[in-house]
PDB file with one MODEL, atoms N, CA, C and O in Angstrom:
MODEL        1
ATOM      1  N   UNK A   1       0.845  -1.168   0.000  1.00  0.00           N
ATOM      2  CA  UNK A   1       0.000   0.000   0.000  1.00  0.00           C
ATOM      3  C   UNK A   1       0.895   1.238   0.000  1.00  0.00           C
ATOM      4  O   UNK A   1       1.864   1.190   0.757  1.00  0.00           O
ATOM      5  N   UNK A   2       0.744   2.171  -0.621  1.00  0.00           N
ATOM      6  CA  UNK A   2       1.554   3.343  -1.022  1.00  0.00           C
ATOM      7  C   UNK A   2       1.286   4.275   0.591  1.00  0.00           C
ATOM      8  O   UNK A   2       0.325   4.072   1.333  1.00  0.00           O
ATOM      9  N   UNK A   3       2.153   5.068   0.789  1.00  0.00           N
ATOM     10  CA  UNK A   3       2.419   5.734   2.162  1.00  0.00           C
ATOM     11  C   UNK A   3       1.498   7.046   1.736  1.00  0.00           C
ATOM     12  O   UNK A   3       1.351   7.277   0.536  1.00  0.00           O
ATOM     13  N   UNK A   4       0.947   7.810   2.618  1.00  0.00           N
ATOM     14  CA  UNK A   4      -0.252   8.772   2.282  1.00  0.00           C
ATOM     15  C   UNK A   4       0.848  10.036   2.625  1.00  0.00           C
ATOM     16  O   UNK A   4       1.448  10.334   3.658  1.00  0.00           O
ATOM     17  N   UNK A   5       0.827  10.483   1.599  1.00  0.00           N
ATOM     18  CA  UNK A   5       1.332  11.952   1.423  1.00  0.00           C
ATOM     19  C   UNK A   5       0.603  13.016   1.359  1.00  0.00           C
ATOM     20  O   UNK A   5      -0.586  12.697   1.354  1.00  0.00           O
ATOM     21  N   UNK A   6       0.820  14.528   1.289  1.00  0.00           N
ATOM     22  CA  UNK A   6       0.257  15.460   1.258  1.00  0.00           C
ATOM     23  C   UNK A   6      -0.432  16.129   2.244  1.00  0.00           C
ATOM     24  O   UNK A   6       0.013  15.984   3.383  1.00  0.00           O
ATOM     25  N   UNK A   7      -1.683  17.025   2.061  1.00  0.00           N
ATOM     26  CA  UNK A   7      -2.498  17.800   3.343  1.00  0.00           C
ATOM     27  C   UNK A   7      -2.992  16.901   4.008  1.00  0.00           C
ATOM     28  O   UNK A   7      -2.941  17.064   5.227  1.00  0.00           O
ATOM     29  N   UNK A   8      -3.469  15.980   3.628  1.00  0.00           N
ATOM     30  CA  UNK A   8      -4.287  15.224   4.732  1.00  0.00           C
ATOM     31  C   UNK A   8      -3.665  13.899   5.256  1.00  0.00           C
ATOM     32  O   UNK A   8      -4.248  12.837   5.473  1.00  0.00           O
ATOM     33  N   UNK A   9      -2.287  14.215   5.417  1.00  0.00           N
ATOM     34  CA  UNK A   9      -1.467  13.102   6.318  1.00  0.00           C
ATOM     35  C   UNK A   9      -1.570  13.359   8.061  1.00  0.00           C
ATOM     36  O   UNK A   9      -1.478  12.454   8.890  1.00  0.00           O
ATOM     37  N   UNK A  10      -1.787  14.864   8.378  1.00  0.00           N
ATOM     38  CA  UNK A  10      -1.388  15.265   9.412  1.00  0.00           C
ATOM     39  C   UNK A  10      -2.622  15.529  10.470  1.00  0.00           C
ATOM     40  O   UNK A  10      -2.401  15.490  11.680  1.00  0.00           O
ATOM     41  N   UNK A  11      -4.223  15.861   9.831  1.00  0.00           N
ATOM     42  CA  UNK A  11      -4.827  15.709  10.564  1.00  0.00           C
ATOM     43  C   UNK A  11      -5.985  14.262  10.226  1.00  0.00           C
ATOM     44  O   UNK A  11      -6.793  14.057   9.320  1.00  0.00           O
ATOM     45  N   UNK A  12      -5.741  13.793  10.941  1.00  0.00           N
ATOM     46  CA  UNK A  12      -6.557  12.193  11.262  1.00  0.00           C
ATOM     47  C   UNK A  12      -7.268  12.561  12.200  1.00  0.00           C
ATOM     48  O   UNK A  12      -8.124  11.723  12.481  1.00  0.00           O
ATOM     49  N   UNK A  13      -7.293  13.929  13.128  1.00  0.00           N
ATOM     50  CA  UNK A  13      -8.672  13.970  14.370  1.00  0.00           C
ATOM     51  C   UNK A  13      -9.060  15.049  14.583  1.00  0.00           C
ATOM     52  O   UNK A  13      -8.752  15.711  15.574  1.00  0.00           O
ATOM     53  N   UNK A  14      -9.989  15.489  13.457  1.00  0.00           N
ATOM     54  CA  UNK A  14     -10.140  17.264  13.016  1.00  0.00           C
ATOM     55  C   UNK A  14     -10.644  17.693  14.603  1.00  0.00           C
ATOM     56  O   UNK A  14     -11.409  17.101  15.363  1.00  0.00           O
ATOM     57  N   UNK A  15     -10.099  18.616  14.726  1.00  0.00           N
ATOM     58  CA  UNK A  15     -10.392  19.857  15.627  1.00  0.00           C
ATOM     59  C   UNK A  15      -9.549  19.374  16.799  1.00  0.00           C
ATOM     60  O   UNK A  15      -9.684  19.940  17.884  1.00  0.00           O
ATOM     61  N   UNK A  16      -8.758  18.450  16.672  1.00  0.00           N
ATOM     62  CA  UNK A  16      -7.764  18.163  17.853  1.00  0.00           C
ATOM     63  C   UNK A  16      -6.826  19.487  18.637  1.00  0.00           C
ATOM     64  O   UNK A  16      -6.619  19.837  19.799  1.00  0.00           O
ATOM     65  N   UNK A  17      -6.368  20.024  17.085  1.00  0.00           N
ATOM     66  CA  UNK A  17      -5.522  21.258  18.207  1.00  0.00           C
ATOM     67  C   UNK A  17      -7.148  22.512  18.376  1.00  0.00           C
ATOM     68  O   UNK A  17      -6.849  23.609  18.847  1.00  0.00           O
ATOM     69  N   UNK A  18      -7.982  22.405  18.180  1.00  0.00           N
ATOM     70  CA  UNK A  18      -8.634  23.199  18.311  1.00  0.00           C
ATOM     71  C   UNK A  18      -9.163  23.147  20.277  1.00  0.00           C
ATOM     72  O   UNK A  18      -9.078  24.050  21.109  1.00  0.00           O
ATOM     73  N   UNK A  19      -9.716  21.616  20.443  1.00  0.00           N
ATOM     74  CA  UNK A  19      -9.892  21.211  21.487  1.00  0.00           C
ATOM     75  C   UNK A  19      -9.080  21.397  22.889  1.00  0.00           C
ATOM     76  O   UNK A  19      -9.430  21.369  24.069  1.00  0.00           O
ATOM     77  N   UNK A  20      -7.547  21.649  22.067  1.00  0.00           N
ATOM     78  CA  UNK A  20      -6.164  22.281  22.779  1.00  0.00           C
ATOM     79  C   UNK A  20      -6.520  23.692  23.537  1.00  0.00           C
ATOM     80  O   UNK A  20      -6.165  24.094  24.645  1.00  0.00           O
ATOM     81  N   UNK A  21      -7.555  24.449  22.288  1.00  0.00           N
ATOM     82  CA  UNK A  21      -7.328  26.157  23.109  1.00  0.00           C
ATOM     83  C   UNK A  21      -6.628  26.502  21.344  1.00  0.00           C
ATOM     84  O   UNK A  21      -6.270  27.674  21.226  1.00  0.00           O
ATOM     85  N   UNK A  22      -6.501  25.950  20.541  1.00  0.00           N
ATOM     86  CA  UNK A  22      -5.913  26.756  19.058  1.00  0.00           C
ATOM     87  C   UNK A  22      -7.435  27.092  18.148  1.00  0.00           C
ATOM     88  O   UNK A  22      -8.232  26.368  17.552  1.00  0.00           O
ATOM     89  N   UNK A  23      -7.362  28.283  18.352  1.00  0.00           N
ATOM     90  CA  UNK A  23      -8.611  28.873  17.782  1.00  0.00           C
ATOM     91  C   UNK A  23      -8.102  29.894  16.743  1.00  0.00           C
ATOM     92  O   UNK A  23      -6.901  30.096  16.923  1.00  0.00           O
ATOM     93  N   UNK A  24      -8.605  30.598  15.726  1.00  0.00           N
ATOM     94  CA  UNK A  24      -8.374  31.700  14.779  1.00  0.00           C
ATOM     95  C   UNK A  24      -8.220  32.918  15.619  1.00  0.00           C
ATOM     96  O   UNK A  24      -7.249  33.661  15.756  1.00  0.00           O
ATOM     97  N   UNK A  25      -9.141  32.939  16.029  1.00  0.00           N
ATOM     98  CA  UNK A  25      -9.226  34.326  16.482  1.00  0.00           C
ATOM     99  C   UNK A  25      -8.635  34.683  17.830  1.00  0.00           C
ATOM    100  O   UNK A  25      -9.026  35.728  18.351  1.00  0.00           O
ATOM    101  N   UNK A  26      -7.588  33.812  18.557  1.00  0.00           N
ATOM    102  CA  UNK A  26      -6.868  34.023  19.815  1.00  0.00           C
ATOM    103  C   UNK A  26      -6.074  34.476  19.818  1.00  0.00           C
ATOM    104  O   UNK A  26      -5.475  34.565  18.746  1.00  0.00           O
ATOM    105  N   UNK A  27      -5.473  35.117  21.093  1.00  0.00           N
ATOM    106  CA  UNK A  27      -3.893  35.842  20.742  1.00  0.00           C
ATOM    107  C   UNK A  27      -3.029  35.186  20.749  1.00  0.00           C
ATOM    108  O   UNK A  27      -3.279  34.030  21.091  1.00  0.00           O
ATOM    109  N   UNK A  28      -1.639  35.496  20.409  1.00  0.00           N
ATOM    110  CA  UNK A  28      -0.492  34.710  19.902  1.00  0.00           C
ATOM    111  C   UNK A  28      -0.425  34.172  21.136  1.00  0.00           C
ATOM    112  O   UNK A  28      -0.580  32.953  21.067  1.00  0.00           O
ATOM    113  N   UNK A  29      -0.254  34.574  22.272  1.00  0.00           N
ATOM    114  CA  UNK A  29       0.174  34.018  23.281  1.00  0.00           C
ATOM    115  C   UNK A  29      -0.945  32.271  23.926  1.00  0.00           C
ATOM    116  O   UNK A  29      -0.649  31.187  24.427  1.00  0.00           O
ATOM    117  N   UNK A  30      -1.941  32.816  23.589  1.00  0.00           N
ATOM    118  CA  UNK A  30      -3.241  31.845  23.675  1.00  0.00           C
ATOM    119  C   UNK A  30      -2.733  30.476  22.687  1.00  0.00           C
ATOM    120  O   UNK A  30      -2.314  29.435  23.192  1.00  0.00           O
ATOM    121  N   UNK A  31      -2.839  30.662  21.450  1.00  0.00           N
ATOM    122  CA  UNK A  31      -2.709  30.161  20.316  1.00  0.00           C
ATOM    123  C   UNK A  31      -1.090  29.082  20.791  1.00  0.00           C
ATOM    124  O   UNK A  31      -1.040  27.858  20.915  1.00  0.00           O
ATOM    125  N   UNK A  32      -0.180  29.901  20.927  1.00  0.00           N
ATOM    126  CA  UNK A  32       1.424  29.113  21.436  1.00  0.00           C
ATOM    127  C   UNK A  32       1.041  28.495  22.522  1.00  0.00           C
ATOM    128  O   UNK A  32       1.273  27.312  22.270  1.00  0.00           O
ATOM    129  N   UNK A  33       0.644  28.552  23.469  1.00  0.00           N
ATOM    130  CA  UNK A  33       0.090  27.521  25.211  1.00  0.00           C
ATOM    131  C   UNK A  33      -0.612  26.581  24.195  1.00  0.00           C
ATOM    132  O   UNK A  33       0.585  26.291  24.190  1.00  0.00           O
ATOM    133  N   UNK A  34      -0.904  26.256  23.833  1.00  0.00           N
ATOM    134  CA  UNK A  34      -2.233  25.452  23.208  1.00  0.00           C
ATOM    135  C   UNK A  34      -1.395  24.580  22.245  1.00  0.00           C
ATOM    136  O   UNK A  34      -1.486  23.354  22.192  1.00  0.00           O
ATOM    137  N   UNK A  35      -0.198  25.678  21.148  1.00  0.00           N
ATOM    138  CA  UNK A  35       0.753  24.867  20.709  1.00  0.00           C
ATOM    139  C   UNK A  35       1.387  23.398  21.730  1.00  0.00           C
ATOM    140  O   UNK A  35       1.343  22.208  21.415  1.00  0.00           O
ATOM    141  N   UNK A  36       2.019  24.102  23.158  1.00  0.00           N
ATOM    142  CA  UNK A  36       3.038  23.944  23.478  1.00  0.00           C
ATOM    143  C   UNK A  36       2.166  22.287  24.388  1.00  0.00           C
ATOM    144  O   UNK A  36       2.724  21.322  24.909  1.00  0.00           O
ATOM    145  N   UNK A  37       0.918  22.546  24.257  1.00  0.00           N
ATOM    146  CA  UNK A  37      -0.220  21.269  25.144  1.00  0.00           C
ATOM    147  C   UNK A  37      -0.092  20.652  24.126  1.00  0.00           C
ATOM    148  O   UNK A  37       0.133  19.468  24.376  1.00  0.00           O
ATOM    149  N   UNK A  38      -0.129  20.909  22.900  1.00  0.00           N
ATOM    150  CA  UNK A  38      -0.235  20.113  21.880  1.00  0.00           C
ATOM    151  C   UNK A  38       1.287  18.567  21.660  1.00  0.00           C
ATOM    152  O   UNK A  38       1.421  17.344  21.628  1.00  0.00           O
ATOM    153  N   UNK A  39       2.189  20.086  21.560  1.00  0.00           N
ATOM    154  CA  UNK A  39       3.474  19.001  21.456  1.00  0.00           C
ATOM    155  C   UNK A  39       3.419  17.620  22.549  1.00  0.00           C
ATOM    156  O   UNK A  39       3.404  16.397  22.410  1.00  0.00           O
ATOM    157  N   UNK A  40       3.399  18.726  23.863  1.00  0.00           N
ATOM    158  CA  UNK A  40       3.282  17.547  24.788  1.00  0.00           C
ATOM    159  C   UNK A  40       2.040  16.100  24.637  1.00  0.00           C
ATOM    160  O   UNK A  40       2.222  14.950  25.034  1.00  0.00           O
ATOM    161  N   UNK A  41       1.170  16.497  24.144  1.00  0.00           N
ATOM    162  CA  UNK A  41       0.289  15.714  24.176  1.00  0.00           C
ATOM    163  C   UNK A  41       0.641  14.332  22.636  1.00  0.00           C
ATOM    164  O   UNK A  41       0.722  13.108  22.740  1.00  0.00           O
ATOM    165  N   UNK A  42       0.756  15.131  21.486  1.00  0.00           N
ATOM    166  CA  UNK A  42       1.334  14.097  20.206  1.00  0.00           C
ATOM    167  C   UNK A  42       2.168  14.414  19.850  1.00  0.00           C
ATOM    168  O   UNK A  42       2.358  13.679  18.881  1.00  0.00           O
ATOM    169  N   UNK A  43       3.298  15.366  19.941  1.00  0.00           N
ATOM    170  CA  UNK A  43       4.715  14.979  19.680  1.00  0.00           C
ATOM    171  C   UNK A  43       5.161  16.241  18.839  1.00  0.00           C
ATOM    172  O   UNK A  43       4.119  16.821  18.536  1.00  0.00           O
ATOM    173  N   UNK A  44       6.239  16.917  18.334  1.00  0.00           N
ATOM    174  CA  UNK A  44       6.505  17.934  17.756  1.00  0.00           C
ATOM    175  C   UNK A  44       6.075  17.155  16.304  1.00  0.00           C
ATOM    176  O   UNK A  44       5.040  17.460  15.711  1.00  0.00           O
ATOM    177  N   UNK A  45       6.718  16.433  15.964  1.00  0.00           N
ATOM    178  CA  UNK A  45       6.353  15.944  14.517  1.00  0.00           C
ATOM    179  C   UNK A  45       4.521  15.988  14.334  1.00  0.00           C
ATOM    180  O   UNK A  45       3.984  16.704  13.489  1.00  0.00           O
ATOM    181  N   UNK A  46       4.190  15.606  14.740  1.00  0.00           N
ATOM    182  CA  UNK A  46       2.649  15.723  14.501  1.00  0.00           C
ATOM    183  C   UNK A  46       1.986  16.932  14.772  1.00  0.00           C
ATOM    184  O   UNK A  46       0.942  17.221  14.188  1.00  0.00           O
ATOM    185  N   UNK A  47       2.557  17.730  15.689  1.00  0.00           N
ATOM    186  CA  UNK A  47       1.966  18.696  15.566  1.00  0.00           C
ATOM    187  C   UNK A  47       2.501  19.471  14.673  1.00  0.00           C
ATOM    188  O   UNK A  47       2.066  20.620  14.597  1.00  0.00           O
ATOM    189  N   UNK A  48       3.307  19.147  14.000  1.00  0.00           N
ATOM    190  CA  UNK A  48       4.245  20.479  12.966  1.00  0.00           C
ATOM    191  C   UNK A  48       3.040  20.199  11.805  1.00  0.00           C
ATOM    192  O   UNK A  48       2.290  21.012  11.264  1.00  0.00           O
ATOM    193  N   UNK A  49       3.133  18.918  11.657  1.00  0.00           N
ATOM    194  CA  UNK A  49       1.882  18.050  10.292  1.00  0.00           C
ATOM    195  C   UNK A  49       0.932  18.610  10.426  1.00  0.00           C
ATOM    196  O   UNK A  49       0.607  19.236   9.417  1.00  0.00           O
ATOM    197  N   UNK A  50       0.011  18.732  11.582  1.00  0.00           N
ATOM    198  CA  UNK A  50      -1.019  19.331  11.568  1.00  0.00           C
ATOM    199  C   UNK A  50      -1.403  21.031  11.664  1.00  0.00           C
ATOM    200  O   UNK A  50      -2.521  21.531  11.540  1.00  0.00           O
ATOM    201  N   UNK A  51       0.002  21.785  11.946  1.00  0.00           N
ATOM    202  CA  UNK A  51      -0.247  23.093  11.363  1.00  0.00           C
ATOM    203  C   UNK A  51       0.311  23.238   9.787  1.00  0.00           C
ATOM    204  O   UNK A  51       0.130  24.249   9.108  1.00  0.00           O
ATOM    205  N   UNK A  52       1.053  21.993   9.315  1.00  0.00           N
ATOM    206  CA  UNK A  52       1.318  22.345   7.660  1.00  0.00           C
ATOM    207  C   UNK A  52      -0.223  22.527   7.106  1.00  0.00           C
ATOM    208  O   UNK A  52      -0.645  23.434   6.390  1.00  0.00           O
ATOM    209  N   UNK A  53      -1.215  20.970   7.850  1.00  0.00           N
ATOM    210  CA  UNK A  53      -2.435  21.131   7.225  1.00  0.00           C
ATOM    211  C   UNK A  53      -3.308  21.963   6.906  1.00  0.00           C
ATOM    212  O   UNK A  53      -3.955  22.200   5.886  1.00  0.00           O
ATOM    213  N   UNK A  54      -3.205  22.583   8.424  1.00  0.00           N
ATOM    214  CA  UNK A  54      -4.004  23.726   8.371  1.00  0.00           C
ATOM    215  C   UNK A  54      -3.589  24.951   7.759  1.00  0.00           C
ATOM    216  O   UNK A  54      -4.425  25.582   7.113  1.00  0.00           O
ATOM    217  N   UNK A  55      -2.660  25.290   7.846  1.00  0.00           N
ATOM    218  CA  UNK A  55      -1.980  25.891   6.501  1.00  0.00           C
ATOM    219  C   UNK A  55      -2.392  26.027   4.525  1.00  0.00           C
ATOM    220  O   UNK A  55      -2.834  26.935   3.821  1.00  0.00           O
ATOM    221  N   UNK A  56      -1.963  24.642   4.272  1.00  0.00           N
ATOM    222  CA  UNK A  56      -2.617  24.369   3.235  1.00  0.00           C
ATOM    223  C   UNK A  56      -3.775  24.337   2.708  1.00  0.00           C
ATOM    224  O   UNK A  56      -4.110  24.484   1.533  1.00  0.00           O
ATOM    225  N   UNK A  57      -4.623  24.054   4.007  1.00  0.00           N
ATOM    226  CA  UNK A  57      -6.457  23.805   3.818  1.00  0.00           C
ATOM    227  C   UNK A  57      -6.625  25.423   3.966  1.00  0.00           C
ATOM    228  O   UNK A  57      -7.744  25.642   3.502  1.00  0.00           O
ATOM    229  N   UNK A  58      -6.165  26.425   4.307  1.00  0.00           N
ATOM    230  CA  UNK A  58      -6.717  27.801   4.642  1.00  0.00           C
ATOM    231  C   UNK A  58      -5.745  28.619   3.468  1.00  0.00           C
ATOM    232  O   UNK A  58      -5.571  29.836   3.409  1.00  0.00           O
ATOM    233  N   UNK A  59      -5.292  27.796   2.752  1.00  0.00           N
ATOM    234  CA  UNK A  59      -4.274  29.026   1.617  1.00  0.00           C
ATOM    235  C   UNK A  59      -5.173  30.264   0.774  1.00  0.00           C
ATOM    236  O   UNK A  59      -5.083  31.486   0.661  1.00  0.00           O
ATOM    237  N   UNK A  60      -6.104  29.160   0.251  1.00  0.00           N
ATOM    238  CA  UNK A  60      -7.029  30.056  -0.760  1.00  0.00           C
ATOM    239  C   UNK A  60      -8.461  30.324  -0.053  1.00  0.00           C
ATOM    240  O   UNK A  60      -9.262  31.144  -0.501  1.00  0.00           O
ATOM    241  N   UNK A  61      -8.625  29.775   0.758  1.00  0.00           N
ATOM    242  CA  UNK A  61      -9.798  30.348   1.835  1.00  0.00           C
ATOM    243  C   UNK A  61     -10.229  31.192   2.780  1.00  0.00           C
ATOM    244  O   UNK A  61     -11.239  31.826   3.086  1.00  0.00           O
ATOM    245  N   UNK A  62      -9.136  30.995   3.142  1.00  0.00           N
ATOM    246  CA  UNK A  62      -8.874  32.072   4.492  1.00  0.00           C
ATOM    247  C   UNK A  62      -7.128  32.339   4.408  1.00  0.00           C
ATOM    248  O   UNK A  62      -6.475  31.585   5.128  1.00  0.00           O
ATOM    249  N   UNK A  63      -6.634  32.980   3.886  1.00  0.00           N
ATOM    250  CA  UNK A  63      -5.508  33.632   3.779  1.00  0.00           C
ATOM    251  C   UNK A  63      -4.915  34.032   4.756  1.00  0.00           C
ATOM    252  O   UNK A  63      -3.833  33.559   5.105  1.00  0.00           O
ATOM    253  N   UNK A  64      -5.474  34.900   5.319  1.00  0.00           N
ATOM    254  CA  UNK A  64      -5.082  35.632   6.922  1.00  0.00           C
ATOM    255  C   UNK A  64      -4.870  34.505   8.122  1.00  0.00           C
ATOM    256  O   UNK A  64      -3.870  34.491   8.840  1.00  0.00           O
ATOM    257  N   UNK A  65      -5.556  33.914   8.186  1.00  0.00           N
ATOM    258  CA  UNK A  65      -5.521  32.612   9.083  1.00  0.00           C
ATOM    259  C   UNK A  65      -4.267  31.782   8.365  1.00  0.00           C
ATOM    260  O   UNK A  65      -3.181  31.744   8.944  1.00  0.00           O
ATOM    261  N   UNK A  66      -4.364  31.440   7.702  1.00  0.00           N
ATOM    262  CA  UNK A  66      -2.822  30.650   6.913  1.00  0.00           C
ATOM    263  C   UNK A  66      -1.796  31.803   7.495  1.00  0.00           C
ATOM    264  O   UNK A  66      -1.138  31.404   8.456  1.00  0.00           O
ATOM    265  N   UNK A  67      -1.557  33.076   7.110  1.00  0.00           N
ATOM    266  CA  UNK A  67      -0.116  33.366   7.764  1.00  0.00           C
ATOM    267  C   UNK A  67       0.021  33.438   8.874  1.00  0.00           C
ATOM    268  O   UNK A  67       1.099  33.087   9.354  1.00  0.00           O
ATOM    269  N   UNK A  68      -1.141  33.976   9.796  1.00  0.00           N
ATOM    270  CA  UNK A  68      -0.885  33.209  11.053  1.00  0.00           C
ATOM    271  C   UNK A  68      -0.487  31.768  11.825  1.00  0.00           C
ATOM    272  O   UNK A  68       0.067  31.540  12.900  1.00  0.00           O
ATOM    273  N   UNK A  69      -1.111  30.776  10.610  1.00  0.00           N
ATOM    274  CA  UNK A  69      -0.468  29.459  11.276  1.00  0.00           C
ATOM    275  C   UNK A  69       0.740  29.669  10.494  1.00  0.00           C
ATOM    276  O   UNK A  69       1.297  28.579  10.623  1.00  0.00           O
ATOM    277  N   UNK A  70       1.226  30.130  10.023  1.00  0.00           N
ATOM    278  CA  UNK A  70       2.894  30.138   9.268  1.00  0.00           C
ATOM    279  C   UNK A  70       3.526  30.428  10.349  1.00  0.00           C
ATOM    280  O   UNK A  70       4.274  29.597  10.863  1.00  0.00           O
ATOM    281  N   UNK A  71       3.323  31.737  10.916  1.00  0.00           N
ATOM    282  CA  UNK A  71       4.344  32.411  12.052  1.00  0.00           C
ATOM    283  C   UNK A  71       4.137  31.454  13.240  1.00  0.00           C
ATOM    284  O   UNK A  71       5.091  31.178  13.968  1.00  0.00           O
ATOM    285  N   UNK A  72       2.747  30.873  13.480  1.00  0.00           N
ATOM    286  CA  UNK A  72       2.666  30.155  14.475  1.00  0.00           C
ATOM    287  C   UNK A  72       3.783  28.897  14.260  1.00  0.00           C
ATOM    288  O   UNK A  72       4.459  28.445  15.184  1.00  0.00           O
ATOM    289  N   UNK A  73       3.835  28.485  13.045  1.00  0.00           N
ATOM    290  CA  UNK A  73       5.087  27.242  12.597  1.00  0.00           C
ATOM    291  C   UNK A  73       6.393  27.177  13.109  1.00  0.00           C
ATOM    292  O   UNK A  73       7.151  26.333  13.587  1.00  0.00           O
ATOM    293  N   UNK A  74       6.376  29.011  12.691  1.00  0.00           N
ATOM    294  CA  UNK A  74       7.702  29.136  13.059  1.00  0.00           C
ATOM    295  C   UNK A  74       8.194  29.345  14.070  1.00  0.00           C
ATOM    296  O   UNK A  74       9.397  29.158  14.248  1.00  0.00           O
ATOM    297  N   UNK A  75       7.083  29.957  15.343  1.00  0.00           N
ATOM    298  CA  UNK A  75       7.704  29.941  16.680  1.00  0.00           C
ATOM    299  C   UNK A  75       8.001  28.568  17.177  1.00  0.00           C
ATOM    300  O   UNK A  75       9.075  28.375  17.747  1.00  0.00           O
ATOM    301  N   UNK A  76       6.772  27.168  16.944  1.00  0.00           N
ATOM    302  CA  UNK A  76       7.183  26.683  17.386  1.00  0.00           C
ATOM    303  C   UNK A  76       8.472  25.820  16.820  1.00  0.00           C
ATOM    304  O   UNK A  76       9.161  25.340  17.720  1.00  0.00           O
ATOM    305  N   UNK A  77       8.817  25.604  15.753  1.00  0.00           N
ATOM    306  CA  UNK A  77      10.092  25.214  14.874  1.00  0.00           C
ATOM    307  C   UNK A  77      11.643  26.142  16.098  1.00  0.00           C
ATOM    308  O   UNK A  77      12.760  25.648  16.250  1.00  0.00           O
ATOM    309  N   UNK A  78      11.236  27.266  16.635  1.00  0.00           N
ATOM    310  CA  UNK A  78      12.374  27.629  17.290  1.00  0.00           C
ATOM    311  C   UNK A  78      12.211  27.463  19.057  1.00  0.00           C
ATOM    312  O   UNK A  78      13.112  27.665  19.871  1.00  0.00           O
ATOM    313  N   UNK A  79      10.853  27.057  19.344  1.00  0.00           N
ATOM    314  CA  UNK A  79      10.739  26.824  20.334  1.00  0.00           C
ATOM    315  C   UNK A  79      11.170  25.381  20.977  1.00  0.00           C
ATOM    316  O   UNK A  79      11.922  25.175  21.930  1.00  0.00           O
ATOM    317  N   UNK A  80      10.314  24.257  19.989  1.00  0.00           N
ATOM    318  CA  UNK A  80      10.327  23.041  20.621  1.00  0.00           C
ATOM    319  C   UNK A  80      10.933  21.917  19.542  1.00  0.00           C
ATOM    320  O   UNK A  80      10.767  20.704  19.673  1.00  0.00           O
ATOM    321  N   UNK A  81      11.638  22.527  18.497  1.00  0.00           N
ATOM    322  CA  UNK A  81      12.309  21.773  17.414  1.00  0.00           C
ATOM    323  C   UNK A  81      13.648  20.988  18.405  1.00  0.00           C
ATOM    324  O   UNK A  81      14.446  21.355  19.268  1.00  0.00           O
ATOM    325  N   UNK A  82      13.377  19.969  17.819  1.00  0.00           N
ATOM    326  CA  UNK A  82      14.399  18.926  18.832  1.00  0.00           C
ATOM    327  C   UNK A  82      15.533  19.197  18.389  1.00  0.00           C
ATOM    328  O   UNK A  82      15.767  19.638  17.263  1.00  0.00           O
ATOM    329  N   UNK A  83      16.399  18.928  19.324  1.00  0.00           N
ATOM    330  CA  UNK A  83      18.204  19.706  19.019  1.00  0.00           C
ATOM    331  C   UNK A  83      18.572  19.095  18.387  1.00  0.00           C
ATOM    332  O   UNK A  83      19.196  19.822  17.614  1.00  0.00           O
ATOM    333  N   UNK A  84      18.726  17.631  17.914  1.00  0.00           N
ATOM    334  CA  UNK A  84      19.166  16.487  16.977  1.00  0.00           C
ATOM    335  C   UNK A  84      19.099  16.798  15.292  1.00  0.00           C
ATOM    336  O   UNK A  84      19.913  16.615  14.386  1.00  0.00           O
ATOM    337  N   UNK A  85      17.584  17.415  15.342  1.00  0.00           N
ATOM    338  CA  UNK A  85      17.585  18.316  14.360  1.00  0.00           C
ATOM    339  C   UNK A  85      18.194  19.364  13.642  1.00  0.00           C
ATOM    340  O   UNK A  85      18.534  19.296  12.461  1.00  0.00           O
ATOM    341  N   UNK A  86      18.376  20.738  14.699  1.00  0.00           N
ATOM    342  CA  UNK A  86      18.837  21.662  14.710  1.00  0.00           C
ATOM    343  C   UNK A  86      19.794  21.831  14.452  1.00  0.00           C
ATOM    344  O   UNK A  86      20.101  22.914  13.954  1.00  0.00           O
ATOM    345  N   UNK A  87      20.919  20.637  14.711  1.00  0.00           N
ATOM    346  CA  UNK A  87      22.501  20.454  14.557  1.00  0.00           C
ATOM    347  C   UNK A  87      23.115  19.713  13.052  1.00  0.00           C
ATOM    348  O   UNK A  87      24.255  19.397  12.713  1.00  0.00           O
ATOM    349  N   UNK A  88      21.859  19.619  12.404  1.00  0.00           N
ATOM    350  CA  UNK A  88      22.048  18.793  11.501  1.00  0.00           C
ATOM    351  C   UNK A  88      22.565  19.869  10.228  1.00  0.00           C
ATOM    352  O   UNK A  88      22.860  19.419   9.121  1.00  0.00           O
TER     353      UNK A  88
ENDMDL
END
């Protein structure tokens, strides 16, 4: 069976980071706590997947919401990106 690529690899349990406290309309600081429950809860890798998704699913829909999960990407990419990584 071929390995599932693309937008819909990353969310398998819609509204999971939502259920976190990750809402559109929260402040950055709201939105990152909710990140940071998230990691802890499924892992940096999955949660990175599931803001690419949401990303991608909001490109041509909601625009404004996509660059917010961008910057949101990127705090956490410098927040909770594993050092193994980082050194590479």
């Amino acid at each position: 069976m071929p390995k599932i690529t693309g937008p819909s690899r990353g969310i398998k349990h819609e509204g999971s980071l939502t259920k976190l406290g990750y809402k559109e309309h929260e402040p950055t600081k709201t939105r990152h706590r909710a990140l940071g429950k998230s990691v802890r809860k499924f892992g940096y890798k999955r949660t990175t997947d599931k803001l690419i998704d949401l990303q991608v699913l909001n490109k041509n829909r909601n625009p404004e919401f996509s660059h917010v999960v961008k910057s949101d990407r990127s705090w956490l990419r410098g927040t909770y990106r594993p050092s193994s990584v980082r050194n590479r």
